[in-house]
C-alpha positions, 0 to 999 in steps of 0.5 A: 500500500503507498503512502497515499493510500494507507491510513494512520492507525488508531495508536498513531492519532492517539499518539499525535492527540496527546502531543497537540494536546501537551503544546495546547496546555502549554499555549494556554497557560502562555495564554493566560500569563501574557493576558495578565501583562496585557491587562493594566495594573490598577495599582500602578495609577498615575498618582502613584508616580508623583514622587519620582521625577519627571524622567523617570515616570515617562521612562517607567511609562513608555518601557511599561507600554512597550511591554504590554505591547510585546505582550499583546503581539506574543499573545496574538501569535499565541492565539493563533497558534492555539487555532492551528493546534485545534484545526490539528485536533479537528483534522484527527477527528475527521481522519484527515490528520498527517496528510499534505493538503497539496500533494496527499503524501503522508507527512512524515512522523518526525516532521508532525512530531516536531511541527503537529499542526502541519498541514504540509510536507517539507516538499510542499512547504519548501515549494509555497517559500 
């Protein structure tokens, strides 16, 4: 049987289930962490800088607004990996996990153990660059 033709096993989709699922739990808990820095400390108010200096409040200021806005940006690409990683997860559901959507070559395991979203083989994706 070609690698077109043959199917995952069970025991595979299972084996790549609770892969996506570890870096699913992973990804929330990045989630949850950058949301905390994302979301203003009510503690840290305006009034609570009238004691430093001038300088130092902006410095304060803008380096605690260029860090929630790294934040907002790694959050933003947490969540979308967090949609490739359910896709993954909908794919196994439906049996159509581990296949190139291009060419319909099985993608091999070591690359969907590294990368468990793909939806490519390496031929494939080298290709779409």
């Amino acid at each position: 049987m070609s690698e077109k033709k043959k199917r995952l096993s069970k025991e595979e989709l299972e084996y790549f289930k609770k892969i996506i699922l570890k870096k699913r739990e992973e990804v929330i808990n990045n989630i949850r962490k950058l949301e905390e820095i994302t979301i203003s400390d009510p503690s840290r108010e305006e009034g609570t800088y009238f004691d430093s200096t001038y300088a130092y409040h902006m410095a304060d200021v803008g380096t605690d607004a260029q860090e929630r806005e790294k934040a907002f940006l790694w959050l933003s690409r947490e969540n979308k990996f967090l949609k490739h990683l359910d896709a993954a997860l909908q794919r196994i559901e439906t049996g159509e996990y581990g296949y190139c959507i291009e060419c319909g070559e099985r993608i091999p395991k070591e690359r969907l153990e590294e990368v468990p979203h793909t939806q490519h083989c390496v031929k494939c994706k080298n290709k779409s660059r």
